[in-house]
C-alpha positions in Angstrom: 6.1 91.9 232.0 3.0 93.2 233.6 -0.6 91.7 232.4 -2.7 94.5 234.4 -4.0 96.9 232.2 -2.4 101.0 233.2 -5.5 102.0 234.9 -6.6 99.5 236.9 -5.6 99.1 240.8 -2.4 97.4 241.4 -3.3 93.7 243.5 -2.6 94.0 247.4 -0.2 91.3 247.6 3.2 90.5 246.7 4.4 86.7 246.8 8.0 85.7 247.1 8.7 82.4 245.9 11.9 80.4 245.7 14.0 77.1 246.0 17.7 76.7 247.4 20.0 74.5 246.4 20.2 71.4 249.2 23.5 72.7 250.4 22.6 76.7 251.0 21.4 76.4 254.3 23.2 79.4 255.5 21.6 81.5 252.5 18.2 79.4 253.6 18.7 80.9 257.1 19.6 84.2 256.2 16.8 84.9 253.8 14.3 83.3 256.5 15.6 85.8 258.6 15.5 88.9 256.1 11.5 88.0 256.0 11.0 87.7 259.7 12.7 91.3 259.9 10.6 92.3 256.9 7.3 91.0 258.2 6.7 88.6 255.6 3.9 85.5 256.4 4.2 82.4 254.7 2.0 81.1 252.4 2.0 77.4 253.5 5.8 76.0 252.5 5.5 77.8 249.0 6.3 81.5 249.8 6.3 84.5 251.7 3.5 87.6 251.6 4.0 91.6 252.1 1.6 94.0 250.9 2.3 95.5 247.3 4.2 98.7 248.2 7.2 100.1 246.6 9.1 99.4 249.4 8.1 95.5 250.1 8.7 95.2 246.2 12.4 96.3 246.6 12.8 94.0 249.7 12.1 90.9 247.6 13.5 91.6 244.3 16.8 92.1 246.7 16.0 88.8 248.4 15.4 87.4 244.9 18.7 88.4 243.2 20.6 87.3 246.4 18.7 83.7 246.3 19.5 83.8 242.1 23.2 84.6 242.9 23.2 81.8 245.4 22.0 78.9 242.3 18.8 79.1 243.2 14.9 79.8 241.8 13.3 83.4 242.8 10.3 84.9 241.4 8.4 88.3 242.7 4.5 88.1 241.7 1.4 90.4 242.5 -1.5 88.6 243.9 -4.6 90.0 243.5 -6.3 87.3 245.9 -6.0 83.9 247.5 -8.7 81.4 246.7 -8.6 80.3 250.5 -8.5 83.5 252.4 -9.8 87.0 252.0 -8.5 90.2 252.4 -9.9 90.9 255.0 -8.8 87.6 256.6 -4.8 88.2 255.4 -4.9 91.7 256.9 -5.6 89.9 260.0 -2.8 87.7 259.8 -1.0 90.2 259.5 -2.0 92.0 262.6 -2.0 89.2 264.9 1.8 88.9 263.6 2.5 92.6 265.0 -0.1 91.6 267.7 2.2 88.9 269.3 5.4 90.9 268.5 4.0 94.2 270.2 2.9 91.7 273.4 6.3 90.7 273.5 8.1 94.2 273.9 5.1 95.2 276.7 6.6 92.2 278.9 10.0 93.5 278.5 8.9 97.2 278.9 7.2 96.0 282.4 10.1 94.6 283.4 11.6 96.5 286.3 15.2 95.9 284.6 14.1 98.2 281.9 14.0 101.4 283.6 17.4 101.6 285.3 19.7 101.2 282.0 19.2 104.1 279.5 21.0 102.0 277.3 18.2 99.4 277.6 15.5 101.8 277.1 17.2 102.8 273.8 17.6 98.7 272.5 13.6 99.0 273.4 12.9 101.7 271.7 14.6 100.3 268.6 12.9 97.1 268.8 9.0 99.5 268.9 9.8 101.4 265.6 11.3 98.1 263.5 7.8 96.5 264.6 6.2 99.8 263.6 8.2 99.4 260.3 6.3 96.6 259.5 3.2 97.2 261.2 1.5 97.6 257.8 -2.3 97.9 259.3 -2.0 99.8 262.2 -2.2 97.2 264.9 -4.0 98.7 268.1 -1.5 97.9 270.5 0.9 100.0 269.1 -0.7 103.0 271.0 -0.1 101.4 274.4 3.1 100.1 273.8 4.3 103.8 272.9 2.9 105.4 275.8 5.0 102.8 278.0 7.9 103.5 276.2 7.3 107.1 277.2 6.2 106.8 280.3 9.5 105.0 281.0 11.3 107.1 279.2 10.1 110.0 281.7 10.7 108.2 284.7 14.1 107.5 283.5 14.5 111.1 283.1 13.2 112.4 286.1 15.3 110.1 288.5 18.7 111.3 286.2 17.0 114.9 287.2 17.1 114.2 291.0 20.8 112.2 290.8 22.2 115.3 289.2 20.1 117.4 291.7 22.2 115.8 294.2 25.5 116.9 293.1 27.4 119.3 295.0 29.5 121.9 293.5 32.0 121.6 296.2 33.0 118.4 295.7 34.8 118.8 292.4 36.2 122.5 293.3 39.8 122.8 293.5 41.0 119.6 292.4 43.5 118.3 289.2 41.7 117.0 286.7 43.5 114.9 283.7 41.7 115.7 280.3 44.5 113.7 278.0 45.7 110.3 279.3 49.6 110.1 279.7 49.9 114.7 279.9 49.6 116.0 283.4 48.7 119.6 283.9 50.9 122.4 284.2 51.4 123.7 288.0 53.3 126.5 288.8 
């Protein structure tokens, strides 16, 4: 049931609030989880903030009908504001979130570690765009942490350039290779 009228602006916020049965503390965990990874902030012990987009919407009517399956109380509501902060104040909250998480991948992106496993680079990479998932305002350092990731990236790629630069022809020239485990080749 909406109240807002058709044409007016849809509020900024959505708030998540709910209560779990004393004994769900695996479902408590999980859902604290599902907000962390959803960049939710809390609002005090009462509930959990995203911006009002289609998207953040889905994510907590999920969360709700997973806590309501569970026994428990879940309600989705837009805010419009919050008596005790502005807007300009909860997008700040918000950035300093990303802030602190973007600060975090930088330290393990200057790691020297980080630049020898390709694997690694990938696990970093992975861990830049789910913050940029939920990087709702753009934080600055987003910038900087993508050009490290590049510039590692690169580096990566040039010294895989210069190992396979290194490889001589010779060496794997005239010898049996085994392409199916438990088949040999056919000699004549």
């Amino acid at each position: 049931m909406s109240v807002t009228k058709q044409d007016e602006p849809k509020p900024p916020w959505l708030l998540l609030v709910f209560s779990l049965a004393r004994k769900g503390a695996s479902l408590r965990v999980t859902v604290w989880r599902k907000l962390q990874r959803h960049g939710a902030l809390p609002l005090g012990n009462s509930g959990y903030f995203l911006p009002n987009t289609e998207e953040n919407r889905e994510r907590f009517e999920w969360l709700a009908t997973a806590v309501r399956t569970e026994g428990g109380e879940a309600s989705v509501l837009e805010v419009q504001s919050i008596d005790n902060c502005s807007f300009a104040q909860m997008k700040q909250r918000f950035s300093d979130a990303r802030a602190a998480d973007y600060r975090k991948l930088l330290k393990d992106l200057r790691n020297p570690a980080s630049a020898k496993q390709s694997s690694r680079i990938t696990r970093l990479r992975q861990r830049f765009q789910d913050i940029v998932s939920i990087d709702f305002f753009g934080n600055p350092l987003r910038k900087q942490v993508e050009q490290a990731l590049n510039s590692l990236q690169a580096s990566k790629t040039k010294l895989v350039a210069a190992e396979i630069a290194n490889v001589s022809p010779a060496e794997y020239r005239n010898r049996v290779w085994v392409t199916r485990p438990g088949r040999l080749p056919i000699t004549e």
